[in-house]
Rosetta silent file (secondary structure, phi, psi, omega in degrees, C-alpha in Angstrom):
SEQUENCE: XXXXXXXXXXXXXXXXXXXXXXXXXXXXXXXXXXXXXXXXXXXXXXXXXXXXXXXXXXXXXXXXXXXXXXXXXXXXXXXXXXXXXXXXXXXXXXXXXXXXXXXXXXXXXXXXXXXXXXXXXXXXXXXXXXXXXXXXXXXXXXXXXXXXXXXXXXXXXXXXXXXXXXXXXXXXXXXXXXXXXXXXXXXXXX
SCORE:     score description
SCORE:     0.000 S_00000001
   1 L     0.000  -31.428 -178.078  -24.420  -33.777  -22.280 S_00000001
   2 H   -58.864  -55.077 -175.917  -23.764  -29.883  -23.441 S_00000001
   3 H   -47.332  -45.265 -175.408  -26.046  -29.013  -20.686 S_00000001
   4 H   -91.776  -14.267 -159.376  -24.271  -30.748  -18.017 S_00000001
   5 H   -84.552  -81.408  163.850  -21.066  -30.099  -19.635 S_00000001
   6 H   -33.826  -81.769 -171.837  -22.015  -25.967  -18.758 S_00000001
   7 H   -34.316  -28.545 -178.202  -23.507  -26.843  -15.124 S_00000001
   8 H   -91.091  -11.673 -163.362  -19.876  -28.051  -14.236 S_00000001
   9 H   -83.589  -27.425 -154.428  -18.443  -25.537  -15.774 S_00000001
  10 H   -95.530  -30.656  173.412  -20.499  -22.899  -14.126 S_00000001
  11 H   -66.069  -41.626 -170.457  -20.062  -24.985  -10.292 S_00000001
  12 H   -63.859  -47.793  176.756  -16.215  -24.821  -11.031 S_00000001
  13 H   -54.597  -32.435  146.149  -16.198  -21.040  -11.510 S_00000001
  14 H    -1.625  -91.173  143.111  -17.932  -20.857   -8.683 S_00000001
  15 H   -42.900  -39.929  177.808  -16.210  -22.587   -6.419 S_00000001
  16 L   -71.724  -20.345 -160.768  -12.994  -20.994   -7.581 S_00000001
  17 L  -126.291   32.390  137.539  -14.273  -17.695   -6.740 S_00000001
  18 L   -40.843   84.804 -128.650  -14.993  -18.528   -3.338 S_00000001
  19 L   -30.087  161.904  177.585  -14.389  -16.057   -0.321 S_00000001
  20 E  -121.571  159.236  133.617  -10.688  -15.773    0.375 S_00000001
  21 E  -122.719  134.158 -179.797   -8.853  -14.139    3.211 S_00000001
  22 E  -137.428  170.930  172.655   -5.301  -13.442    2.482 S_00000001
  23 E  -106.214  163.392  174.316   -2.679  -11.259    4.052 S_00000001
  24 L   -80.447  152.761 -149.100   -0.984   -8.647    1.991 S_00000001
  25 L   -72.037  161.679  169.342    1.688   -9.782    0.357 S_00000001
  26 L   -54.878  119.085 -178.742    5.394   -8.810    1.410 S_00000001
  27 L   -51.593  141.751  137.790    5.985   -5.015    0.101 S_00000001
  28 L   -99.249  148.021  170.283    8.552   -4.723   -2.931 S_00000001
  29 L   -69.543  146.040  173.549   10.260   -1.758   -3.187 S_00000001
  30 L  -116.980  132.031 -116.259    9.582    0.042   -6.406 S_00000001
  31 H   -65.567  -43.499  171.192   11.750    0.588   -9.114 S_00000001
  32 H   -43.137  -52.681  149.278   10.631    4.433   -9.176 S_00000001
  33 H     1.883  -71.082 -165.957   11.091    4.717   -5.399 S_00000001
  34 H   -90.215  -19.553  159.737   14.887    3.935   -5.400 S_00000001
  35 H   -30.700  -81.564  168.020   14.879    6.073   -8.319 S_00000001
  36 H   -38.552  -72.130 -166.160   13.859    9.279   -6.508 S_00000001
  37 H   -43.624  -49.044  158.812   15.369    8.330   -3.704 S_00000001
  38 H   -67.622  -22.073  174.879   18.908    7.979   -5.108 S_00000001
  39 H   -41.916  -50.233 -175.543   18.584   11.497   -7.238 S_00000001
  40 L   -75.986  112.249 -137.545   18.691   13.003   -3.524 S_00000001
  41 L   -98.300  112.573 -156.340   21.982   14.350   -3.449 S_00000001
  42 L    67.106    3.093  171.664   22.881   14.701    0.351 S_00000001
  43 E   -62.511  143.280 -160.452   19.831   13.193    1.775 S_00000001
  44 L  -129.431  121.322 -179.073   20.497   12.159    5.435 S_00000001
  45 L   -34.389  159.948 -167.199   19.731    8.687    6.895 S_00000001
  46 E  -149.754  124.808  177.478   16.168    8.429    8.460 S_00000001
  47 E  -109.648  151.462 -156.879   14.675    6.050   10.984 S_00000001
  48 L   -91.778  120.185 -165.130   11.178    5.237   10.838 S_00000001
  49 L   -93.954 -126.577 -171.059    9.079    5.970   13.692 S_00000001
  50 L  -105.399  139.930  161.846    5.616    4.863   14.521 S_00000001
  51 E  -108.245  126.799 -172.709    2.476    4.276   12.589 S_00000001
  52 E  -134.408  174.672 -167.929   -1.437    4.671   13.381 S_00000001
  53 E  -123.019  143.980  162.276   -4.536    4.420   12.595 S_00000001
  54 L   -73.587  145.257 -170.505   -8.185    4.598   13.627 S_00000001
  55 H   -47.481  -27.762 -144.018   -8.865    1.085   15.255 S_00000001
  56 H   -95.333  -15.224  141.020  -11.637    0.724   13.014 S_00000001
  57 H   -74.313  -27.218  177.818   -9.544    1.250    9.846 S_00000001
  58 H   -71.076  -54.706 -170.970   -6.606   -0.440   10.617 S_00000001
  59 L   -67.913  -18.485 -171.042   -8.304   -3.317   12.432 S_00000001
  60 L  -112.037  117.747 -176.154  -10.307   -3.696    9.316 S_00000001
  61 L   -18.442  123.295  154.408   -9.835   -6.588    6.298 S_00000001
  62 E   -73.751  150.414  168.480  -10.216   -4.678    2.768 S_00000001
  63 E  -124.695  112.740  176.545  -13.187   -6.413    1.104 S_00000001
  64 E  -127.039  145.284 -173.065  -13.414   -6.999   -2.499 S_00000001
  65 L    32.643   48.032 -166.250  -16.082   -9.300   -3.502 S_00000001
  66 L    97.740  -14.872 -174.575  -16.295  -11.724   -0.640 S_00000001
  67 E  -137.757  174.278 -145.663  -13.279  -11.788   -0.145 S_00000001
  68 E  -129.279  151.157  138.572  -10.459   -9.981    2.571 S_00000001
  69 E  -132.907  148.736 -150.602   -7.199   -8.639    2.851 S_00000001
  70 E  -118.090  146.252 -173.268   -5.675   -8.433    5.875 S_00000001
  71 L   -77.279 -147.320 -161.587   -2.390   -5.463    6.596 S_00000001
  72 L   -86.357 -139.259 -170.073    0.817   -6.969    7.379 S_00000001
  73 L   -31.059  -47.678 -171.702    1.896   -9.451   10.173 S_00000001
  74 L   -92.154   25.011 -176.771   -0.272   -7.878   12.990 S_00000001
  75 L    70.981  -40.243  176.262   -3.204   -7.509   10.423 S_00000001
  76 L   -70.610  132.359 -156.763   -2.831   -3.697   10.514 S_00000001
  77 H   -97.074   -0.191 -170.805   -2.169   -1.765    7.189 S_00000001
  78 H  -100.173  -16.980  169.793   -0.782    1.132    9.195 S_00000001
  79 H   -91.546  -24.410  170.948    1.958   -1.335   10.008 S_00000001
  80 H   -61.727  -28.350  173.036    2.144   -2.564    6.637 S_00000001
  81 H   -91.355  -43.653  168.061    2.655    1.094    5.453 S_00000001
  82 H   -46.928  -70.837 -152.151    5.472    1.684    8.238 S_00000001
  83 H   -57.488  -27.318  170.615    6.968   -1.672    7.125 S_00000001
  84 H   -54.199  -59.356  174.576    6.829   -0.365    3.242 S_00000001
  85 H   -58.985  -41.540 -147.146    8.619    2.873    4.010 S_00000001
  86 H   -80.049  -43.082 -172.185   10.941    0.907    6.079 S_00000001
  87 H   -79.680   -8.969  176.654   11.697   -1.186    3.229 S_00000001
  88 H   -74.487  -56.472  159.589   12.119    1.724    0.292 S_00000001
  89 H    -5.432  -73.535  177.473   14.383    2.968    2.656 S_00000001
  90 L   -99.499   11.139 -165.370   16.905    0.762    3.405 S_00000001
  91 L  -101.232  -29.238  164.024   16.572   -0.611   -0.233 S_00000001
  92 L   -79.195    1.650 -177.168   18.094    2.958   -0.802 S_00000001
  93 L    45.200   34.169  166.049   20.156    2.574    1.796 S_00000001
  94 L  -103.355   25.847 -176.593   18.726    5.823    4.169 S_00000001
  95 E  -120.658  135.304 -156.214   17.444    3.888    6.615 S_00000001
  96 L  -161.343  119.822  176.951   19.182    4.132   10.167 S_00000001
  97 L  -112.770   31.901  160.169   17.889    3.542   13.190 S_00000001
  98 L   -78.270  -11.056 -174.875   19.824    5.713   15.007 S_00000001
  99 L   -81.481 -175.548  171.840   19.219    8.532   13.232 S_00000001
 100 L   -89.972  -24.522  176.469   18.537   11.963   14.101 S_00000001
 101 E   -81.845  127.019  165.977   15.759   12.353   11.282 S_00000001
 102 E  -137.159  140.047 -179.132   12.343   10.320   11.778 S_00000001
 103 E   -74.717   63.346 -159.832    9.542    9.530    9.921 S_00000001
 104 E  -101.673 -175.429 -176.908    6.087    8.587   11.696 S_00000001
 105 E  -171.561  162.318  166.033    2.455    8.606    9.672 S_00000001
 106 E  -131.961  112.335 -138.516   -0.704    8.121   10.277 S_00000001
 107 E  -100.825  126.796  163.300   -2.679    6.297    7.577 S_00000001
 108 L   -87.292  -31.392 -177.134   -6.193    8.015    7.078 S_00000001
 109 E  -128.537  105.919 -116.034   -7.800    6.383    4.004 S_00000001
 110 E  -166.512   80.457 -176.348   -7.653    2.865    2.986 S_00000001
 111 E  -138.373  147.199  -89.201  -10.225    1.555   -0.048 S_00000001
 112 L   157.908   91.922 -172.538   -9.962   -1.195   -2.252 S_00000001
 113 L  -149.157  126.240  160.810  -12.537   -2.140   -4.999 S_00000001
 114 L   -97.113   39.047  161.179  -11.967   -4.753   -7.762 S_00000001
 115 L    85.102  171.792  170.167  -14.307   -3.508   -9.968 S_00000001
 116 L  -111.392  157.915 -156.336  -18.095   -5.085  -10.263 S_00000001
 117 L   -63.068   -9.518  170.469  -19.120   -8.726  -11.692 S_00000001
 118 L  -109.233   65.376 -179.754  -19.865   -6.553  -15.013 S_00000001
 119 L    64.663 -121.969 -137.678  -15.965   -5.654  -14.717 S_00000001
 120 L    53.975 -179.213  165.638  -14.771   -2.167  -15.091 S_00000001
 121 L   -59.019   90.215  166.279  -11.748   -0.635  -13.096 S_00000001
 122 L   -17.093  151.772  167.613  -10.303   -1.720   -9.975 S_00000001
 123 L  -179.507  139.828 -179.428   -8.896    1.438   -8.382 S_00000001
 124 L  -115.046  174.881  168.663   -7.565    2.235   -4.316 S_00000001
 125 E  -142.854  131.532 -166.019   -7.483    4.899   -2.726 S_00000001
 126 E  -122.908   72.204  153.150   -4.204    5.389    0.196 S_00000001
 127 E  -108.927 -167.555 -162.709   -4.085    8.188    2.143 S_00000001
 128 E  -158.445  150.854  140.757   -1.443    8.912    5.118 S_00000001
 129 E  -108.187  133.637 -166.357    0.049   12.038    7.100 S_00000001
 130 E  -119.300  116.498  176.626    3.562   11.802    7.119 S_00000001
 131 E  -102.367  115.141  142.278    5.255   13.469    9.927 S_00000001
 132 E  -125.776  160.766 -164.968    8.906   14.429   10.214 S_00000001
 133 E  -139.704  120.378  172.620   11.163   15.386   13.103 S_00000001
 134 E  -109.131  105.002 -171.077   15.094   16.444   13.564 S_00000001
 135 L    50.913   54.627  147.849   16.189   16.011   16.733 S_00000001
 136 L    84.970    2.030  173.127   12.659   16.180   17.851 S_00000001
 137 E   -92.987  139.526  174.389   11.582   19.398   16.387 S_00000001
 138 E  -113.148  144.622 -166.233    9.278   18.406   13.393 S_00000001
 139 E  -117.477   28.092 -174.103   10.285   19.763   10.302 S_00000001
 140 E  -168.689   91.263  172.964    7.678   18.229    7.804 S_00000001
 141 E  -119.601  156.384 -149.527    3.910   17.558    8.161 S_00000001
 142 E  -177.307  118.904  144.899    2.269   16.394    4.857 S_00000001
 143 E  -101.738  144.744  161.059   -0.929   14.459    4.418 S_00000001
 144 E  -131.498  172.100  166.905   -0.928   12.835    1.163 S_00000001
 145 E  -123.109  153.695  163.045   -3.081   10.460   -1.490 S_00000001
 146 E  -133.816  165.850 -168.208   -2.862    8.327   -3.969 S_00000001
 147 E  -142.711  143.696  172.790   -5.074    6.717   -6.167 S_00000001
 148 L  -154.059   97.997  173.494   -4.640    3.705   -8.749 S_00000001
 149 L   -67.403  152.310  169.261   -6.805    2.359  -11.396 S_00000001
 150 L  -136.391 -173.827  179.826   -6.201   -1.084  -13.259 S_00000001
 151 L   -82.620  135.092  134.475   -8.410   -3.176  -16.068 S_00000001
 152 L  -133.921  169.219 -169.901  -10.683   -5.605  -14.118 S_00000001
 153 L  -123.074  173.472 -173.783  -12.642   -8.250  -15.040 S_00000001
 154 L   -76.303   -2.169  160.679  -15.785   -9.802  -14.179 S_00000001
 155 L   -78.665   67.283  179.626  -14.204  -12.941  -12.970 S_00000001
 156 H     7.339  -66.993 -167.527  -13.489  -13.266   -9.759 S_00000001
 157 H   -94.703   28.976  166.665  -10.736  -15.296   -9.401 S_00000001
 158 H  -133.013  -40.313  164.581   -8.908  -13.039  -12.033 S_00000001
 159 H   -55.181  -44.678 -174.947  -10.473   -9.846  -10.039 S_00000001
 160 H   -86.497  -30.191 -172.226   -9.336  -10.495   -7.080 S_00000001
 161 H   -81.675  -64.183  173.372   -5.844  -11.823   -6.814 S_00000001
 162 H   -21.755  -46.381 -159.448   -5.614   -8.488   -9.560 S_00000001
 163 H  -106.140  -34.882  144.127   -7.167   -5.759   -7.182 S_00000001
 164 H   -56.123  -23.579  163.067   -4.676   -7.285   -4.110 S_00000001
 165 H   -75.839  -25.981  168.198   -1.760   -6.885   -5.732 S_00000001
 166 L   -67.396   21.792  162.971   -2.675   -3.040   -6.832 S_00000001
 167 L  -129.470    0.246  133.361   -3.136   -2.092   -3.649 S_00000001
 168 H   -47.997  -51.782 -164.308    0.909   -2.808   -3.186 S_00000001
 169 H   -82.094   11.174 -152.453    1.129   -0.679   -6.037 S_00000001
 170 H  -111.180  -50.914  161.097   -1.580    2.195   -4.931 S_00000001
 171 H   -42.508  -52.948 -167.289    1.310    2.040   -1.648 S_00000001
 172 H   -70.853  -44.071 -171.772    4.306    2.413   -4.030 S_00000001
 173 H   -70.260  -18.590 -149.925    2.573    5.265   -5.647 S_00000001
 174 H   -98.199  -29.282 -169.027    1.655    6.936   -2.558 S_00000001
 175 H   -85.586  -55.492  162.365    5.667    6.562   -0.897 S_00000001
 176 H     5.936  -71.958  175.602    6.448    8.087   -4.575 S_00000001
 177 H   -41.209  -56.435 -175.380    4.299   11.199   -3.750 S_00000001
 178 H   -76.712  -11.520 -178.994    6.132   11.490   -0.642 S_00000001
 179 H   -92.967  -59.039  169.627   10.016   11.122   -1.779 S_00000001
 180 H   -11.628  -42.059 -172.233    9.033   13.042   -4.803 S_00000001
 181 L   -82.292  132.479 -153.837    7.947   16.291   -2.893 S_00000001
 182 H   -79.427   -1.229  151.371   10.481   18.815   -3.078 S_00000001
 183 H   -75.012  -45.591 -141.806    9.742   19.429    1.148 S_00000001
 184 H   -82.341  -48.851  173.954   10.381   16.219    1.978 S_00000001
 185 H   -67.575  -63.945  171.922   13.810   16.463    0.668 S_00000001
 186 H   -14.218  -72.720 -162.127   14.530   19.836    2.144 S_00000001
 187 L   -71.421    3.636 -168.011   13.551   18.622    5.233 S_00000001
 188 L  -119.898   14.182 -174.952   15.363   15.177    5.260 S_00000001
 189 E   -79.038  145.365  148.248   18.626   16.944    3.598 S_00000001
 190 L    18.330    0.000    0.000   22.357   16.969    5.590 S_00000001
C-alpha cells in the first residue's frame, strides 16, 4: 500500500507540473518607482511613444521548464514593457499624452530561467534602449539592464508560477534603472 501510496503521489506531482502557457500578468507599479519618480522636483509630463523589438524576440513565449509566457495582450513583451512604463507613469501622475516629452524603447534582451529540477536561482535578464525626444529633437538615448535573482526550487509547480512573477519584478527593476539615472531626469525636467 506504501508503494502505491508514493506512485500517486509521484503521478500527482507530475501532472501538476504540466506544461503551462500563461500570459504575463498585469504590470504593478512598484513601490520604488513612484518613489523616484515623485523625488523629481519639476519633472515634466511625458507621453510614451512606441516600442520594438526583433520579431523573433518579441514574437517569442519565455520558456521555463515546459512551460511559456507570453508578453502582454498582443503576446509581445516589447508591448508589455511600453504598457509598464505607461503604467509607472501615470501612477506618478507624468504621463500625458499630449506632451511635448516622449519616451520610445526598444527592448533588446529578454531571458527567463527558473532555475534547474536540482533548484538553484531563478534569475532574468531585461534589457531595453530607451529613447527620448522634446519636441522631436532627442535628448536622451540610454540602453539599459537589469538582472534579478530569486530562491528556486526543484518543484515545478512552485518554480514556475515563482520565476513568472520575477520577471514583473526584473521589469520594475529595470524602469528603476531608468528613472533613477540622473540623465533621464535632466532630460525629462521643465
Amino acid at each position: 500500500m506504501n508503494a502505491l501510496l508514493r506512485l500517486a503521489l509521484i503521478a500527482t506531482l507530475a501532472l501538476q507540473s504540466a506544461c503551462v502557457s500563461m500570459v504575463a500578468s498585469k504590470y504593478q507599479p512598484g513601490m520604488a518607482n513612484a518613489e523616484v519618480l515623485s523625488r523629481q522636483s519639476g519633472a515634466a509630463p511625458l507621453r510614451v511613444g512606441a516600442f520594438s523589438a526583433d520579431p523573433k524576440l518579441d514574437g517569442k513565449p519565455l520558456n521555463v521548464r515546459g512551460s511559456t509566457l507570453s508578453g502582454g495582450e498582443d503576446g509581445k513583451f516589447s508591448t508589455y514593457l511600453r504598457d509598464a512604463l505607461s503604467t509607472e507613469l501615470k501612477t506618478a501622475g507624468r504621463l500625458d499624452d499630449n506632451a511635448a516629452i516622449e519616451i520610445s524603447g526598444e527592448l533588446l534582451q529578454n531571458r527567463l530561467n527558473g532555475g534547474g529540477a536540482a533548484a538553484g536561482d531563478g534569475h532574468a535578464t531585461v534589457q531595453a534602449r530607451f529613447v527620448i525626444k522634446r519636441d522631436g529633437t532627442q535628448v536622451y538615448d540610454r540602453t539599459l539592464t537589469a538582472e534579478h535573482h530569486w530562491p528556486s526550487s526543484f518543484m515545478g509547480p512552485i518554480a514556475i508560477p515563482a520565476a513568472f512573477d520575477n520577471y514583473t519584478a526584473t521589469v520594475q527593476k529595470l524602469l528603476q534603472q531608468l528613472f533613477s539615472d540622473p540623465q533621464f531626469e535632466r532630460a525629462t525636467a521643465r
